[in-house]
C-alpha positions in Angstrom: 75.7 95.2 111.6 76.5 98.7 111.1 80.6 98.8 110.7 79.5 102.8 112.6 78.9 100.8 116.0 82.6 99.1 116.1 82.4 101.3 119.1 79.9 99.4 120.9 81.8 97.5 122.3 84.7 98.9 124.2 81.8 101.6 124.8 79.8 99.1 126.9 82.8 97.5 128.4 85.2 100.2 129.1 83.5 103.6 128.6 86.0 105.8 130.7 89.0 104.1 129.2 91.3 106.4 127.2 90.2 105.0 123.4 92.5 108.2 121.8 95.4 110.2 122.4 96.1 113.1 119.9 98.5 115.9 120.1 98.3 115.2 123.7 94.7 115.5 123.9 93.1 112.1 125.2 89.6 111.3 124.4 88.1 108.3 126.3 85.7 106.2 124.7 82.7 107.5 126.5 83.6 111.5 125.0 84.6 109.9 121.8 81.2 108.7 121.6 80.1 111.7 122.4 82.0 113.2 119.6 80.6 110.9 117.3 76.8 111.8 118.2 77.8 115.3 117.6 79.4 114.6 114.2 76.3 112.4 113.0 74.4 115.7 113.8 76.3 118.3 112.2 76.6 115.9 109.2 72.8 115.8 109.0 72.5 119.4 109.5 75.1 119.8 106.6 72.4 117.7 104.2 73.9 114.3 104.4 71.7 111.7 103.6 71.7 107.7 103.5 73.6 106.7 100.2 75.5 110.0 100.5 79.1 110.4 99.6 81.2 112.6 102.8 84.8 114.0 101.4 87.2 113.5 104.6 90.2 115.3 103.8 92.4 116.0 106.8 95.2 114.1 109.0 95.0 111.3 111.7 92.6 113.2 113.7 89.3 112.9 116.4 87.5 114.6 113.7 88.7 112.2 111.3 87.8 108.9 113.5 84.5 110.9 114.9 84.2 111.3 110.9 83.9 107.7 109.7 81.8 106.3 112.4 79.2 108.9 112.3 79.0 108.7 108.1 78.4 105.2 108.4 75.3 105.3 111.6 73.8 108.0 108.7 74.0 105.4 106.1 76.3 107.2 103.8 79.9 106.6 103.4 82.9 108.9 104.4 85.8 109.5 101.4 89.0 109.9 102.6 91.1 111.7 100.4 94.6 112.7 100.6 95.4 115.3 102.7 98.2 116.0 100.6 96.5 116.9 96.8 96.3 119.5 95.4 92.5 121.5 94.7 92.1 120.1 91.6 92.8 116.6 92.4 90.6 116.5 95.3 87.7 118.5 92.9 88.5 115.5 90.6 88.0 112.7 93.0 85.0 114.4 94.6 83.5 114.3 91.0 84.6 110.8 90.4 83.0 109.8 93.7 80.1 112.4 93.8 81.0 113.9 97.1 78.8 117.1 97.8 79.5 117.4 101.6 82.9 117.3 102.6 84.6 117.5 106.3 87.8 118.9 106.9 90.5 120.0 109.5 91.8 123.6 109.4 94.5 123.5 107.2 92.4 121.7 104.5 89.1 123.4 105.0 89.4 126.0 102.2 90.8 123.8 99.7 88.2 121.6 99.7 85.2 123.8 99.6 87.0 125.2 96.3 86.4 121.4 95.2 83.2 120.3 96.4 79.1 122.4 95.8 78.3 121.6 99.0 79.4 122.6 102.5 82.4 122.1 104.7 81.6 120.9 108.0 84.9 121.7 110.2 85.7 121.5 113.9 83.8 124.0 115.1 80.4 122.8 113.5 81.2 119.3 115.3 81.7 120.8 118.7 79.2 122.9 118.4 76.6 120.0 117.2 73.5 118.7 119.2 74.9 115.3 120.4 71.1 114.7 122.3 69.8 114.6 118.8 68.1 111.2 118.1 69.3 110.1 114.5 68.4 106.4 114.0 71.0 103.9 112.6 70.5 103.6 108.6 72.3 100.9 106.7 74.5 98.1 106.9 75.2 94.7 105.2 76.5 95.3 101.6 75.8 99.3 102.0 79.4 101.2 101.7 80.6 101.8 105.1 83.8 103.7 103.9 85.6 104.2 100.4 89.3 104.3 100.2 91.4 105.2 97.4 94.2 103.0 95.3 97.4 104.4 95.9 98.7 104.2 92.6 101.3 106.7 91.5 99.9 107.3 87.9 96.5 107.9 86.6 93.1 109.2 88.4 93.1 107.0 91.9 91.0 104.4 92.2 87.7 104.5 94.4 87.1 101.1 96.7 84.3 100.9 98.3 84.2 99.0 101.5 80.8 97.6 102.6 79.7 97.3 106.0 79.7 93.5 105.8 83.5 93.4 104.5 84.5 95.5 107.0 82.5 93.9 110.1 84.0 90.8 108.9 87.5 91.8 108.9 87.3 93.3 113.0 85.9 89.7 113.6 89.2 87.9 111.9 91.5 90.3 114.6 88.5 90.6 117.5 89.3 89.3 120.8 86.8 89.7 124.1 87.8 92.8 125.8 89.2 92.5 129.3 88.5 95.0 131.7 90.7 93.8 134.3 93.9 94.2 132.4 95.7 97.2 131.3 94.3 98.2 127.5 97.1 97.7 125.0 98.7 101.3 123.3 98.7 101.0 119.5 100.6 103.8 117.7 98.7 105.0 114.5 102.2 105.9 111.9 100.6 105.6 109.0 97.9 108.0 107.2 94.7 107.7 108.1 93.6 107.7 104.3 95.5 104.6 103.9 94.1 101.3 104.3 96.6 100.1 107.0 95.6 103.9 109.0 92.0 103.3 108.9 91.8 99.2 109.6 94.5 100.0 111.9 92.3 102.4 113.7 88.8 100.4 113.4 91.0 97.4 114.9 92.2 99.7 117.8 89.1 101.2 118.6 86.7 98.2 118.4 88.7 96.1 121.0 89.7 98.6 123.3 92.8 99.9 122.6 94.2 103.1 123.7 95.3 104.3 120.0 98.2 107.0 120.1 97.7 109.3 116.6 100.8 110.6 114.9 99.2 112.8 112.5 102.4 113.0 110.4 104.9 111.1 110.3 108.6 112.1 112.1 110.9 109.4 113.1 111.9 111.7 116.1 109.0 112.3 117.4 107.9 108.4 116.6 110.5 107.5 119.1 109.4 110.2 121.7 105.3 108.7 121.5 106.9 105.6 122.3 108.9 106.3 124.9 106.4 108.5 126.1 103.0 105.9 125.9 104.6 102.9 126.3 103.6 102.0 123.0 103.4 98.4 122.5 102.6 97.9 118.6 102.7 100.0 115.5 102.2 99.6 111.7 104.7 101.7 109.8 106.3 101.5 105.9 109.8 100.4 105.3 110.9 104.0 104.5 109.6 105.2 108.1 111.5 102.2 109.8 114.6 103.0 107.4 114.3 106.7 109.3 113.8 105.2 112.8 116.9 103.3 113.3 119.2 106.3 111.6 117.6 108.4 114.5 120.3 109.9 116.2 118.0 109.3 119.6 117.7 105.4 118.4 119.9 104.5 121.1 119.0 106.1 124.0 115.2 106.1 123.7 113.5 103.9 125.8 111.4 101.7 123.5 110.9 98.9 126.2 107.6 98.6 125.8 107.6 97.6 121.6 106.5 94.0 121.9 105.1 94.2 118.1 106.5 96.2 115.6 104.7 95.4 111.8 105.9 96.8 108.4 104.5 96.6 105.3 102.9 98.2 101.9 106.0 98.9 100.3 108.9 96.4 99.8 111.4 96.1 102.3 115.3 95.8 101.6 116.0 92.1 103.5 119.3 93.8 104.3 116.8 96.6 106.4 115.0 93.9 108.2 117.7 92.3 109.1 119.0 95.6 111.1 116.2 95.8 112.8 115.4 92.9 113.9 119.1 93.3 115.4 118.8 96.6 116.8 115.7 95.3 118.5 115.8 91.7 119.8 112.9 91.5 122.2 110.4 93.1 119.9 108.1 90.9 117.7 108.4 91.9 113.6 105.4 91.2 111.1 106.2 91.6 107.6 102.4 92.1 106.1 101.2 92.2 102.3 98.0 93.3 100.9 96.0 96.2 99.2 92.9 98.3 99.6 90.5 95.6 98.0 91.9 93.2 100.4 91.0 95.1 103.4 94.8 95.2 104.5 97.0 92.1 104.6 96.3 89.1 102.7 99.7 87.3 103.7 101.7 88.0 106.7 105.8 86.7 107.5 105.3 86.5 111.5 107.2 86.9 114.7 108.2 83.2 114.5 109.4 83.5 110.5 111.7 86.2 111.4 113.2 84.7 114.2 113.6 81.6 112.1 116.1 84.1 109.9 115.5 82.6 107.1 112.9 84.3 105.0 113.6 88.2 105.2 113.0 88.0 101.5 109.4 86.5 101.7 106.0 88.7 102.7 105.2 85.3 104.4 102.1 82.6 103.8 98.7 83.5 103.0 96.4 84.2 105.9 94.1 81.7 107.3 90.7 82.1 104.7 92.7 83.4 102.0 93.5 81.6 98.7 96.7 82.7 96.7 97.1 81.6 93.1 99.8 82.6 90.8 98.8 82.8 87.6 100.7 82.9 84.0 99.9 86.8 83.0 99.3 86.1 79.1 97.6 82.0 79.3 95.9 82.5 82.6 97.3 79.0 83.7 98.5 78.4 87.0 102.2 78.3 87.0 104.4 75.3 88.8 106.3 76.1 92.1 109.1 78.8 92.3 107.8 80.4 88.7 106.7 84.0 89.1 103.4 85.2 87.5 100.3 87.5 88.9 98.9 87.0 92.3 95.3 86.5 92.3 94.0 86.0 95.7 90.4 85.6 97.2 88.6 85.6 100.9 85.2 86.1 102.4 86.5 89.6 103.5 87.8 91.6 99.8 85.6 94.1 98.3 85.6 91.5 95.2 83.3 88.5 95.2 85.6 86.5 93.0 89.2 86.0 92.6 91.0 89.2 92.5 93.7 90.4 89.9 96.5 92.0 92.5 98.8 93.3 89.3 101.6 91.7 92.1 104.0 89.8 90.3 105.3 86.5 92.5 106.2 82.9 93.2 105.9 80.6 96.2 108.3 78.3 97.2 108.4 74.9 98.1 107.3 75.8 101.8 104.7 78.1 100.9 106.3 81.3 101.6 105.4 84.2 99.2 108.0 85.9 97.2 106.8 89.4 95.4 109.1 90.8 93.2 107.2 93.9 91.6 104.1 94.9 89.8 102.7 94.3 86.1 102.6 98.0 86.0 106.1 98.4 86.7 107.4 95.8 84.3 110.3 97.0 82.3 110.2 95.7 78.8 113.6 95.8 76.7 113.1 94.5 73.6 110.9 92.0 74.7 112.7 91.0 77.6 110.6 91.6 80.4 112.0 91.8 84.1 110.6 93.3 87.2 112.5 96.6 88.9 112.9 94.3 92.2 115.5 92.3 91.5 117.6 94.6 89.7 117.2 96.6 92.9 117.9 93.8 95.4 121.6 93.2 93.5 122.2 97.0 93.4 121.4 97.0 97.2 124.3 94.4 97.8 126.9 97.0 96.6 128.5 98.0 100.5 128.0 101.7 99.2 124.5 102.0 98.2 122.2 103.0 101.0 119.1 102.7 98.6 118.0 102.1 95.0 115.2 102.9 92.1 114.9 101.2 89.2 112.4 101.7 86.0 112.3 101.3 82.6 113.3 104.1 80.7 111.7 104.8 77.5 113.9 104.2 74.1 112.6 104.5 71.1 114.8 101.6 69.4 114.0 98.7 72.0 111.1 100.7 73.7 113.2 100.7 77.5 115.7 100.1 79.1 116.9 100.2 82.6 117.5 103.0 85.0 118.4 103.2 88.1 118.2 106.0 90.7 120.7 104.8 93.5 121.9 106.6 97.2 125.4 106.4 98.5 127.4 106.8 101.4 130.8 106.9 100.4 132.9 107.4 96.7 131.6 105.2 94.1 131.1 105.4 90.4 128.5 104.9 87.9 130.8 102.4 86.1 131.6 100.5 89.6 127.7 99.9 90.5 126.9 98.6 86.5 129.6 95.9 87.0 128.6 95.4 90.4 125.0 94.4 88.8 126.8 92.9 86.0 128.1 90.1 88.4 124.6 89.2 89.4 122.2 89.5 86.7 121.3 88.9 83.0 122.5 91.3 80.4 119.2 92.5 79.5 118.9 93.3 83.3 121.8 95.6 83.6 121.2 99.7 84.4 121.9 101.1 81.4 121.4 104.8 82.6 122.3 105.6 86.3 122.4 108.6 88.6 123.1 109.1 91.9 120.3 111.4 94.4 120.4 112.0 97.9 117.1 110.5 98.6 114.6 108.7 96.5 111.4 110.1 95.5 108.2 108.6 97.8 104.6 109.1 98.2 102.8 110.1 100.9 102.5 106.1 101.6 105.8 105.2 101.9 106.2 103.8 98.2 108.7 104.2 95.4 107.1 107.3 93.5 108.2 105.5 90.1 106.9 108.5 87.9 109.6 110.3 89.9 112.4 108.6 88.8 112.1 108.5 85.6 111.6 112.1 85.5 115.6 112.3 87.7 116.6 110.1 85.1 115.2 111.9 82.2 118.1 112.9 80.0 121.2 111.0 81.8 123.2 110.3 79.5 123.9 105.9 79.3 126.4 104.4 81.5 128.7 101.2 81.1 127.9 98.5 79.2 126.9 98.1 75.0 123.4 99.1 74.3 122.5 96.5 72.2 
């Protein structure tokens, strides 16, 4: 199957129903098919070819969904970029992915066509497209449907290329008939569309049914207003964004009656934050979900029932049904015993891998099969040879009743190569010295921050995670704080 004709569906069943709701413009699935006709022409007009490489640079969008779909019935593959870079980075990715037709909103338009040869197709070109125009269906199976970037925060991105199969695949796993008899689920999109949990989150949405609610970028305010508004019933958002939903001074008084599911993932989550919310709203589901852009999304989920069981908050959950987990010894390879952290390697029909995938996750199981992450390879902090992951330190810090949020990284010495920083937010009188013996009471010498300073917010990227890079640049030239450096 073409992954392009997850439309089919809800198109055949439901073609009047309302399949997008953007800005206040709603698009029902019969005119978003139309939409998509017109995009598969004005992206032929524009040169695009079967095997072709489309740039997509622009925010949660009709153009953007009309975008992927019609990329994909040409046989070529839509990039999506991040809205946010700069005209450089997106000329660098364009090279690195060989994008010579891009397509972009207004505000992007002229940024990109300094970084791509070939045209810009834009808003205008789509509406104005034939949509009559016969253009038969090219590609499919192991073709690339889509290509999504790693959202590292160091180094060139990563491209991952997403096949038609993988994709297909993964709408099966969530795919459920679609009734026409029964009021369509609202879905509210949080998340960039250039992320992995924007787009499966929209193909998921579209292909059974769903009225999907955009909210092109991301403001707790008007988060609560969409909900209220919609009757929103489930959303994806990052911990950060949930962070800023339940410090909403309209938190309280906004009718969000209609939440029955409310999932977080792709950065960690402070159990202490969970624990709020799951508080502040007792009749609303909560999904903790883990996974990357190779895995299509979540590879191990902490459901509805785990949080009510209350006893897990720490824990991303148990891997999904068709996925294998191992944890793995980073330097022998060898499978390490139960509650022993080492590198998650995980594998299912679904990934964009054939074989068993290196995450770079650092974790452990327990003796019940729940999944504890507690940082990245890449984000190892080595002191001397003691190696510990950021996490942990950041978990303890978190337990002070002053800090509000925490950073840590290793920061680069040149007698024991680094030690450890952290970047920490406060809401009351507290000193460096307080929060290093706080730590102190809770973890290993070698573990301690050795430099600390305070900030009013910490540094994230446009996907809700730690911007690492950051904070070592807010802690570059501290001077140390508390304890011997030795």
């Amino acid at each position: 199957m073409n992954a392009g004709h997850a439309t089919d569906a809800a198109l055949a069943v439901v073609p009047d129903r309302v399949a997008l709701v953007v800005e206040g413009e709603a698009l029902t699935f019969r005119q978003l098919e139309s939409m998509i006709r017109r995009a598969v022409s004005a992206l032929a007009d524009a040169g695009v070819e079967p095997g072709d490489r489309v740039a997509l640079v622009n925010l949660g969008s009709s153009l953007s969904v009309a975008t992927i779909f019609a990329a994909a019935r040409l046989g070529a593959a839509s990039v999506q970029m991040n809205a946010y870079l700069t005209e450089g980075e997106l000329r660098a990715l364009a090279d690195l992915t060989d994008s010579r037709v891009g397509v972009a909103g207004p505000a992007f338009a002229d940024r990109l066509a300094s970084a791509i040869a070939g045209p810009v197709v834009g808003e205008e070109a789509v509406a104005t497209a034939d949509g009559e125009a016969v253009h038969p269906t090219v590609g499919g199976g192991d073709d690339p449907a889509l290509v999504l970037f790693t959202s590292g925060t160091s180094g060139l991105p990563k491209p991952v290329g997403i096949s038609h199969r993988s994709l297909t695949d993964r709408l099966a796993f969530y795919g459920k008939p679609i009734d026409p008899t029964t009021p369509p689920v609202v879905d509210l999109l949080s998340v960039p569309i250039f992320h992995i949990g924007g787009t499966l989150g929209m193909l998921v949405s579209i292909s059974q049914g769903k009225e999907l609610v955009v909210l092109p970028r991301f403001d707790a305010g008007r988060w609560l207003s969409l909900v209220e508004a919609h009757r929103v019933e489930q959303s994806f958002v990052v911990p950060t964004m949930l962070q800023r939903i339940l410090d909403h001074p309209r938190f309280g008084t906004t009718d969000l009656s209609s939440l029955r599911l409310l999932t977080y993932g792709a950065a960690p989550a402070p159990v202490a934050l969970v624990r709020r919310a799951v508080a502040a709203l007792p009749e609303v589901g909560f999904s903790n979900t883990f996974g990357q852009t190779e895995t299509l999304g979540a590879y191990a989920a902490l459901t509805p029932d785990d949080h009510r069981r209350g006893d897990r908050f720490g824990s991303v959950g148990r891997p999904l049904p068709g996925v294998e987990v191992r944890i793995l010894d980073p330097v022998t390879a060898e499978s390490v015993p139960v509650g022993h952290p080492g590198e998650l390697v995980v594998r299912a029909g679904h990934h964009t891998v054939a074989d068993w995938l290196h995450t770079g996750d650092i974790g452990r199981f327990d003796d019940e099969g729940y999944l504890f992450v507690t940082g990245r390879l890449s984000d190892t902090i080595n002191r001397g040879g003691e190696k510990l992951g950021p996490v942990e330190v950041e978990a303890v810090l978190r337990g002070h009743p002053r800090v509000v949020d925490v950073g840590v990284v290793g920061v680069p010495d040149p007698e024991l190569g680094e030690r450890v920083g952290a970047v920490v937010v406060v809401d009351g009188p507290v000193t460096a010295a307080e929060l290093v013996d706080h730590a102190a009471a809770g973890l290993a010498t070698f573990k301690i921050p050795e430099y600390l300073v305070f900030a009013d917010e910490l540094p994230v990227t446009v996907f809700g995670k730690l911007d690492r890079p950051a904070l070592r640049e807010a802690l570059s030239g501290a001077p140390p704080v508390g304890r011997p450096r030795n």
